[in-house]
Phi, psi and omega in degrees: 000147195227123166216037164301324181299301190295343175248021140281342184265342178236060171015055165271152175258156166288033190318189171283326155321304149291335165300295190351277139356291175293338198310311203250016172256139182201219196274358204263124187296315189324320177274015164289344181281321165304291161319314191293328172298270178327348132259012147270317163324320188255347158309323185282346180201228195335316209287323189098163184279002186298298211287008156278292170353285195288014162259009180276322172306307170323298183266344118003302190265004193257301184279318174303337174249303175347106146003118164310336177252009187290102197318339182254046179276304193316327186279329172320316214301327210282333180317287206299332164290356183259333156342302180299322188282336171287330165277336168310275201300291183281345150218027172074348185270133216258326189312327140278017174276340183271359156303276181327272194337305165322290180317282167358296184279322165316311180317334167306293191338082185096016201242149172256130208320354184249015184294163176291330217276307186287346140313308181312325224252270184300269257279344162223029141259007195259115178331169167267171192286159165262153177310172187018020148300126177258170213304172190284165169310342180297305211303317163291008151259342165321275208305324181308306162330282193311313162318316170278002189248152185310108132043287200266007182286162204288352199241355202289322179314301192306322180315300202294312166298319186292317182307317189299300180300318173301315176285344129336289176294339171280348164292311188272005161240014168117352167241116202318323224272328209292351162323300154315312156295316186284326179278341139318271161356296208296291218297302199294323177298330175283345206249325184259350184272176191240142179308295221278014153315110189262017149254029184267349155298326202269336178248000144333288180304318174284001193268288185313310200309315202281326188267002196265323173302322174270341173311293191297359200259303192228116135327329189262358177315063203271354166286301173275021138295324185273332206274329185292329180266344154302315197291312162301333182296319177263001165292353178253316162003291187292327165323274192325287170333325194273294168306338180282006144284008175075039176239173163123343206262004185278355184283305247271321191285329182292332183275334170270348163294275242268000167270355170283276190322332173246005152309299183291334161317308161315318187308304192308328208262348160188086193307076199257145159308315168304321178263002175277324165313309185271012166295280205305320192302334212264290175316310182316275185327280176352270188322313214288329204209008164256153280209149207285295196299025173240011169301322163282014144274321167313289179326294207283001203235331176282316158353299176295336156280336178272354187265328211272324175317305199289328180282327182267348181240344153107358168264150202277332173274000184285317188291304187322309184269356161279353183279281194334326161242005151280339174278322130019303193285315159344298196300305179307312177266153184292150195298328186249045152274128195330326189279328166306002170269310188313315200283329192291251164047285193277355138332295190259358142297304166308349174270327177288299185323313182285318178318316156317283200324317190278337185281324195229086207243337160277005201239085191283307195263355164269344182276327172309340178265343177273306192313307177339306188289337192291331165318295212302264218313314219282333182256012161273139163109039178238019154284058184253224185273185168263119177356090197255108183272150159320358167228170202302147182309148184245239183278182183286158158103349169247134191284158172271170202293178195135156092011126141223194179325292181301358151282324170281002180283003201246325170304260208271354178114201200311143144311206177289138174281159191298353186222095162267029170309149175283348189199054199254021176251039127337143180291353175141154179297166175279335230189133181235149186225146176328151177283146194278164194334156164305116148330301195279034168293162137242210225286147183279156157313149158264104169008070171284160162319299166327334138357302189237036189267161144111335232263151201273127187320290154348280174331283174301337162309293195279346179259015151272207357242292209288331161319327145137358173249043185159170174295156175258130183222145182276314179285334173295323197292290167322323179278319176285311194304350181281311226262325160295324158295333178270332177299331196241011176256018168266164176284160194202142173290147184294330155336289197278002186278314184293316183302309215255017184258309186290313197281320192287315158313285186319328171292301195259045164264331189274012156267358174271053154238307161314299196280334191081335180308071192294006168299332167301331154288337187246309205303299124034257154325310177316299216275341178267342178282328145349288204278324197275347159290333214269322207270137194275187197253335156303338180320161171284322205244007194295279180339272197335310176276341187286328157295333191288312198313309183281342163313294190320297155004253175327332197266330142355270166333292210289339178273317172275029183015057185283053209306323204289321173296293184321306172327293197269018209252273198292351170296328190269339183284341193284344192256033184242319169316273201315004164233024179241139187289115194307135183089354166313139169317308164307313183261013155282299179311006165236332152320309193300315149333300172235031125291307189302331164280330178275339151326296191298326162271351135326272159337307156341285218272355172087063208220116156264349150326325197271273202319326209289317170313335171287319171324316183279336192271320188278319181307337197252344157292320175307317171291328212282296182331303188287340198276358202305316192289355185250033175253165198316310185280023223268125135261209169306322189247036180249309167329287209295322157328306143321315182293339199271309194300311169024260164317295161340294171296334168286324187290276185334320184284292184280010150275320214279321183282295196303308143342259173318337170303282172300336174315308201266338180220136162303311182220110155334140170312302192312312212081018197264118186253204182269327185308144189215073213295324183247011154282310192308334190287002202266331185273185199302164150275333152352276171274015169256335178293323189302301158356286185296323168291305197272009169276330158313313171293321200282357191283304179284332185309306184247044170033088143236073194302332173308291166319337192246008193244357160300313207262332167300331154316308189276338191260000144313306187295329184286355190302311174322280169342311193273324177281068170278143201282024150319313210281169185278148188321286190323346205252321174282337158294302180306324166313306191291320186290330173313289197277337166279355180258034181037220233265131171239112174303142143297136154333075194331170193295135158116336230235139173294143153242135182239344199282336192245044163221149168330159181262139193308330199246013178273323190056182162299136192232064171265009189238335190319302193277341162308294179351304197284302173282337166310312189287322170314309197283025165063044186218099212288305175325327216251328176317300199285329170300330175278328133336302196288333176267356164229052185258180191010047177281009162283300196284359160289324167298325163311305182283328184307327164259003168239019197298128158317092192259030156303328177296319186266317162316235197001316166295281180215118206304318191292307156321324181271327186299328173294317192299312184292323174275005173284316190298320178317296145004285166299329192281317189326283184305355251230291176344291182288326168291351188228097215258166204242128198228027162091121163058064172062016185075333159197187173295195166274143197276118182288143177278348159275354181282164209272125165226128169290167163340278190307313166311294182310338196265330189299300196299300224274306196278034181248304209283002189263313197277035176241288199331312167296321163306348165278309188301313182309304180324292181337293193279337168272329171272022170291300192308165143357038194128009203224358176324325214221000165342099322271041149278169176312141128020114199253150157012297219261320210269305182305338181295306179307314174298339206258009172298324182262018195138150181300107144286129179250102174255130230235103173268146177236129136226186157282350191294263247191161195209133193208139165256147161263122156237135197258110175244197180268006146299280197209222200202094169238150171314131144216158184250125197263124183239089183246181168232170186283293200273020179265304191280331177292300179306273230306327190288322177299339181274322159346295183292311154343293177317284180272000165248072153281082241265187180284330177300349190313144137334123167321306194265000166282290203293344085020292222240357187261324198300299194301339199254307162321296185313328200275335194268314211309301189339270196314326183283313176278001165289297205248329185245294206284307163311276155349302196270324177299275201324339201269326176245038172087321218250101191251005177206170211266160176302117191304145169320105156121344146344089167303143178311288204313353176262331205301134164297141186253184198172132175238142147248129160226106202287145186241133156113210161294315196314329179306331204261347203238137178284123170274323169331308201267010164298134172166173162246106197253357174265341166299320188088337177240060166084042152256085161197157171283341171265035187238012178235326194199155188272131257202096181235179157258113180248130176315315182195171172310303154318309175283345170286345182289303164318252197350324178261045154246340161350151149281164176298136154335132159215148164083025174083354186105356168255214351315149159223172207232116180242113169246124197216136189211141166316119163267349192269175183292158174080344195066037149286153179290318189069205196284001191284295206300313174315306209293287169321327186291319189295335161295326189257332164324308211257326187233194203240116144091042168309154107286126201247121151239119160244176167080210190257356172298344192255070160290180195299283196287339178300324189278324163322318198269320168301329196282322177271022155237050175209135186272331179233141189222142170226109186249135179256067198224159181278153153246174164187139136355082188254123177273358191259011171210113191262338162331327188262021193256161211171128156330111197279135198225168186277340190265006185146211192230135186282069190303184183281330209284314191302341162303296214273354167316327205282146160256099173256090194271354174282316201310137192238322165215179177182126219237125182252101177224038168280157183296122180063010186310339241230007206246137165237155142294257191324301201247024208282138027281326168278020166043048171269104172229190169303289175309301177292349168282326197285312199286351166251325178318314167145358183289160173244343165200144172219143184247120191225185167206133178307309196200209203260122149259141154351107182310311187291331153321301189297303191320269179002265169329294184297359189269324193273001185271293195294307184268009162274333182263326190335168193194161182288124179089041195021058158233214199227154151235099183307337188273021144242058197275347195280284173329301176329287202291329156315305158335322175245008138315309185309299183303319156340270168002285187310303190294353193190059158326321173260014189231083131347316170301345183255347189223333153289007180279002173302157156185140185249138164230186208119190168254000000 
């Protein structure tokens, strides 16, 4: 079994542990359970996160290859989640859960609910019930799950606590029977677990919870007594265990509660001193590290222990001060509050007890024997909930009413320790920062004008731009952040220094959006804590810069899941709050800041307290918002400020709400969230694609595919937005691989990161996996439109400036004469940053680099000439007839393109793998039963395979060939067969069959598919017609959109020319190889060729030669660049002829183009935006170009290019192209024929186009 691939993309190292492990997984599905058991076993204690990675990877690869049907898919399922849980819970890493989940959900797919596997994959992401809920539909097949798995599985424990935690709630709504189930359940679930289990706290916990319930039931039960105070000694176990990974501490109050409660359960059957002692020490701990709002478990539960104290050792200050707080708590609670019978109850058992003592005060063992029955009343009833007091919460850091620890301390020992964080056994901050503002400043300056005097044009430009009223540009971005640095290396007023400090934080927070970089974030952070020394605190602008700093802060923090940075981020905004006059404009800008950190650290510590105050702040900012106009001071520019906060305020209010949410349930039943799509319209696009996206994961996290294929929807349409053609084409590819892989973990220390970029041959799916949910929510149509908008959305922006605009000339002329001289324009400018000296002239623009004059000037006429082009756009789908004017392709539109032949649109996800296929009928389903990395393995082992060169060894090339015949089998097996049988064409093409009859087929592939010839699928060793080139003529399209494009090409005129031949040496050595043949076969067949050869085929010379030719043929070597395919390109003599520089041109004559250089037809990093050689010739303005998947054969290629030009040839040597599909099919076939054992040689042909 080979996983390397997957545990190099999820940075596992090859440890000894992991080799170990792997050693006995192979090809047989039984090992893969062993291995994946056995390296969560050794994760949990030596092994470390390598060896969890690597079972993620195993079973990963397990549902993905596995038999769908295979009696051990549920225990993969189950694995794999605790895998997941295991990198959550026990290091902390977060970076595979929406991987796992995808898998997770794929597991639904197509299965009905009560099957185990889709059992597996839900029932324990699934909240637990609510009171007087009943039970969920799952739950007998849960037990049906839990039954069947072995004793010894590693998840059967988790199962079994959940099932128990279900029977638990069915108890406490009322039905008496479920009591025997949850104590069956717990104990089995308790029996089977491990300390170093990293649910081994959580079921640790249903054991006590459970035996403490039967406790209360039957009193005299001394078995579930004993066994509930075994399970607390090990629910704390698993804490401690948990900690020496720097984990642990959200267990840890919980683990320290439920071993007090069966400590005190215990005391009646034996009232030893020693364990009431460590009851209270264990509640001490409890208060120390529990959340403010669980103080009335504390109250009600110690006051009782100090009484059962006082009785065994006879002190008279133990009773007193347990009198003293039950009446307190008395005080505290409303008179008809439900608990007030309980607290009087025990009140007056602690009273009789001190009363014993004066009767009898020398006689210690007759008073334990009278004393004895009294324990029960006075320590029963303390399972009950925890003490929820009755008035609004209060700010953080204040207890609810009550006794709280520092009333016992005179008692029980020590207070609250000075840091009662919930996580305060991290392994150490990310990072150490200057200590925050002085408590004792005063009272601040008043702002003036004169402030915001100065500020450098650049600046201010990108910073309405980071506002939401322009593009964000890297380079414009360099020039204010320069011009700013100089501005604050001046003697300065401190106004404007605080001003213009704050605008300089933001910028070079907004260069970790380009570079990714988080050192560019703490620089950022540096540099303002820098400007906040220089500054008394007292300053007109101090607050103002001390928010921009700490936002970053936090944001800091929260990418590294830092508390003490999130921490020391809202401690210093809280104190920024507390000095500004609440509902002020100033002081909305700054609240909205610490809610949102203080949400988040909360959520660190599990503090619902914390989230419901953030809750409170945003809710009164809102009021705050709406109330601004009627206050006295409200001007103009007070107005725009409003206008600014808006989106803020929406975006903090649905973090602040999503927060508080998960605090009290990880995931909602409903599946219902904060996300709000028509709240969402009002922010940047940025963060409504950022929005959307994570409304998206929670959406599949609880299979609500309707919600998810709504928010996969809003972040397509914001996608466009965010890849704005302002920025340089190189720069909207980064942008863009950025904005489809969503949210990015820092890496651990040491560690390359890799784990948060596409998998080279899987690529990005945010339009895959909307697709992929659309089709779970039965919705083909709306599936296959969303696909379409959001696969190539560089080269839809691209053709979008070459479209054919005859239709709107005709309406309105004057629209179209603007739409055609803006685009011109737009390519000018595109143009000029990249002037062309091979492969577009540079990288994507690092945000520290140096931009000159011209550039900047440059820079400036892009973002203007983008800007205008949204308006226009705009105001032409305003008009009459023109509402959908160059957007994707809608359902109805798409019917149309398929008038000629059958379209395949081929989704890969991991949720689900699917064809669309689009006729000139409807859009039907067929459902594929691949996998995302099933497809993933296969291309690699493909690719491998053929490039396996003629010097190989006979029998390394022998075994490539089999390996080849075998995926072509398995593509018709699994894909090409399925889908030909769904549009009839069920038998092989009859013999004698003229080309111009041959049946057509466009594919357009997503994904790994991108990487497999589907044309050349069949069983070619069998002979009897089940292949696709024994059925149907075979074209390939980037998108619907781009066959549309194509077909708007004028028709050939004029024989198929002028034509064109580039010819460079292919052979080794700087030998021609197959280029001089390829050009003779060309110059055979037509009239008046131009041959650029030599040294003569430089970059512009062939540039230049391209805009008067209608047929280009180049015999030059290519390649592939896999880690940017933007850069992949064509070897020319003077440098490489790149895709961008290609795809810049506007060729409106052109007509074919014959690529038969190595890989022109191939992308990596990015195959759903199809950046290849061919989709650059195909925006250019060619309408087909003929390519190869990967290095052909020279005599081949000779071949090919002699039967294509004499299969188009025409009277008086010219060509007729518009069945170049059929040709190349054709002479594919013949290939076949001539070279039967070899695939690798004659299927790498491919025509795309129209």
């Amino acid at each position: 079994m080979t996983v390397d691939r997957m545990l190099v993309r999820c940075e596992a190292e090859p440890t000894p542990a992991v080799e170990r492990h792997l050693t006995g997984a192979d090809d047989d599905p039984e090992s893969w359970l062993v291995s994946a058991t056995g390296l969560l076993r050794a994760s949990w204690s030596e092994g470390g996160r390598d060896c969890a990675v690597a079972a993620v990877a195993v079973l990963e690869y397990a549902l993905d290859m596995g038999d769908r049907v295979h009696p051990q898919r549920p225990r993969w399922v189950l694995h794999l989640w605790l895998a997941e849980r295991t990198l959550a819970r026990r290091f902390e890493d977060h970076r595979l859960s929406d991987e796992v989940q995808h898998h997770l959900a794929a597991q639904t797919q197509g299965r009905s609910a009560d099957d185990p596997v889709a059992v597996a994959a839900n029932y324990l992401e699934e909240p637990p019930p609510r009171h007087f809920e009943p039970p969920r539909r799952s739950h007998p097949d849960a037990v049906r799950l839990a039954d069947g798995l072995p004793a010894d599985d590693l998840v059967r424990p988790c199962l079994l606590a959940r099932l128990a935690q279900s029977a638990y709630f069915r108890l406490e709504s009322g039905d008496a029977t479920a009591l025997e189930d949850a104590g069956r359940w717990a104990d089995a679930a308790f029996t089977g677990i491990t300390a170093d289990h990293p649910e081994a706290a959580f079921v640790s916990r249903t054991a006590v919870h459970t035996a403490l319930i039967r406790f209360r039931d039957r009193p005299s039960d001394v078995r579930s007594v004993r066994l509930g105070l075994r399970a607390g000694r090990s629910a704390l176990r698993a804490v401690e265990h948990s900690r020496r990974y720097g984990t642990g501490s959200v267990d840890a109050a919980s683990a320290h509660l439920m071993l007090s409660l069966a400590l005190t359960a215990f005391l009646p059957f034996d009232p030893d001193e020693e364990l009431v002692d460590e009851a209270i020490a264990q509640l001490q701990a409890f208060q120390a590290c529990a959340p403010p709002d669980d103080n009335g478990m504390y109250a009600g539960n110690m006051p009782a222990l100090l009484a059962v104290r006082a009785v065994l050792t006879g002190s008279p200050d133990d009773f007193r001060r347990s009198d003293e707080l039950w009446a307190a708590l008395q005080r505290d609670l409303p008179p008809d509050h439900p608990l007030s019978p309980h607290i009087a109850d025990k009140r007056a058992a602690c009273a009789k007890m001190a009363q014993m003592l004066t009767w009898l005060p020398f006689n210690a063992g007759r008073l334990l024997k009278l004393a004895r029955p009294l324990l029960g009343p006075l320590l029963t009833g303390v399972q009950l909930p925890p003490i929820r007091m009755s008035v609004p919460p209060g700010r953080p850091g204040v207890r609810s009413p009550g006794p709280g620890p520092e009333d016992f301390a005179p008692f029980v020992g020590a207070s609250r320790p000075a840091s009662a964080d919930a996580r305060t056994d991290r392994a150490g901050p990310v990072a150490v920062w200057p200590p925050g503002p002085p408590t004792d400043a005063g009272p601040a300056q008043p702002a003036s004008a004169a402030d915001v005097e100065g500020l450098p044009a650049d600046a201010a430009a990108v910073r309405s731009a980071l506002l939401g009223a322009g593009v964000s540009d890297p380079r414009r971005l360099t020039l204010a952040v320069d011009q700013l640095h100089a501005l604050l290396a001046e003697p300065l007023p401190d106004g404007r220094r605080g001003f213009a400090a704050s605008i300089l934080v933001q910028l070079l927070a907004a260069q970790f959006m380009f570079s990714e970089d988080l050192e560019d974030l703490e620089r950022a952070v540096r540099c303002g804590d820098e400007q906040l020394a220089l500054l008394p605190p007292t300053s007109s602008r101090y607050i103002e810069l001390l928010c921009a700093v700490e936002r970053h802060r936090h944001a800091y923090g929260e990418l590294h899941q830092d508390e003490s940075t999130v921490a020391r981020a809202a401690d210093a905004l809280a104190w920024a709050v507390g000095r500004l006059p609440e509902m002020s404009a100033s002081w909305l800008g700054c609240v909205l800041p610490y809610a949102h950190a203080l949400a988040f650290v909360s959520w660190l510590r599990r503090d619902v307290t914390g989230t419901q105050e953030a809750v409170r702040l945003v809710e009164l900012a809102a009021r705050s918002l709406e109330g601004l106009p009627d206050r006295p001071e409200y001007t103009p520019e007070l107005a725009a400020v409003r206008e600014q906060l808006r989106p803020a305020l929406t975006m903090v209010t649905d973090l602040v709400r999503q927060a508080h949410d998960q605090v009290i349930w990880h995931v909602k039943a409903d599946g219902t969230g904060p996300w709000d799509p028509a709240a969402d319209r009002v922010l940047p696009p940025g963060a409504r694609l950022v929005n959307a996206q994570i409304a998206l994961g929670e959406a599949v996290k609880v299979r609500d595919w309707d919600r998810a294929t709504e928010a996969g929807a809003a972040a397509l349409e914001a996608l466009p937005l965010v890849v704005s053609q302002a920025l340089h084409r190189e720069d909207r590819q980064a942008v863009l691989r950025t904005a489809l892989l969503g949210r990015r973990y820092p890496a651990p220390a040491g560690r390359r990161r890799t784990s948060d970029l596409p998998d080279r041959l899987a690529g990005t799916s945010l339009a895959r996996t909307t697709c992929a949910v659309a089709l779970a929510a039965g919705r083909t149509e709306r599936a296959a439109a969303l696909l379409e908008q959001g696969r190539a959305v560089l080269m839809g922006q691209d053709l979008q400036a070459r479209s054919d605009v005859s239709d709107l000339a005709a309406a309105h002329p004057q629209a179209a004469e603007a739409f055609t001289a803006l685009a011109r324009r737009l390519r000018e400018t595109e143009a000029a940053g990249a002037p062309d000296t091979g492969l577009g002239a540079r990288r994507s623009h690092r945000a520290d680099a140096p931009v000159g004059p011209g550039e900047a000037a440059r820079i400036r006429e892009q973002h203007a000439a983008a800007a205008e082009w949204q308006r226009l756009l705009t105001r032409i789908r305003g008009l009459d007839g023109f509402t959908h004017f160059l957007l994707p392709p809608s359902a109805e539109q798409m019917l149309r393109e398929a008038k000629e032949g059958p379209v395949v649109l081929l989704n890969v996800d991991p949720l689900r793998s699917d064809a669309l296929v689009v006729t000139a009928e409807g859009i039907e389903l067929v459902p594929l039963g691949v996998t995302e990395g099933q497809l993933a393995l296969t291309a690699q082992r493909f690719l491998a395979a053929v490039s396996v060169g003629a010097d190989e060894p006979r029998a390394r090339r022998k075994e490539a060939s089999a390996t080849v015949f075998g995926i072509l089998e398995w593509l018709w097996d699994a894909i090409a067969e399925p889908v030909l049988e769904t549009v009839g064409l069920t038998r092989p093409i009859p013999e004698g069959t003229p080309r111009a009859a041959v049946p057509r087929l466009w594919w357009s592939a997503s994904g790994p598919l991108a990487h497999l010839p589907l044309h050349a699928a069949g069983h070619h060793r069998a002979a009897d017609g089940r292949s696709v080139l024994d059925r149907v003529a075979s074209s390939y399209t980037p998108s619907i959109r781009a066959l549309r494009h194509a077909r708007q090409a004028p028709a050939a005129r004029g024989g198929g020319g002028p034509f064109l031949a580039i010819r460079r040496p292919t052979g080794t050595g700087g030998r021609d190889g197959a280029s001089v043949a390829e050009v003779e076969a060309m110059a055979r067949t037509v009239a008046g060729l131009r041959t650029v050869e030599g040294e003569d085929a430089t970059v512009g010379r062939v540039l230049a030669e391209l805009s008067s030719a209608a047929t280009v043929h180049f015999a030059c070597h290519g390649l592939s660049d896999a880690e940017d395919p933007s850069r992949s390109h064509l070897e020319l003599a003077d440098g490489r002829l790149g895709v961008l520089d290609v795809a810049r041109r506007h060729l409106p004559h052109a007509q074919l183009a014959v690529l038969l250089a190595c890989h022109t037809a191939r992308t990596d990093r990015l195959p759903d935006e199809a950046i290849h050689l061919t989709s650059a010739f195909l925006t250019a303005g060619y309408p087909q170009v003929v390519g190869a998947l990967w290095e052909a054969t020279d005599l081949v290629s000779v071949r090919m290019a002699d039967r294509l030009y004499r299969a188009l040839r025409t009277y008086g040597g010219g060509l007729d192209v518009t069945d170049t599909a059929r040709a190349v099919h054709g002479i594919v076939r013949e290939l076949r024929a001539r070279h039967p054992a070899s695939p690798q040689v004659w299927a790498p042909y491919v025509h795309t186009g129209r």
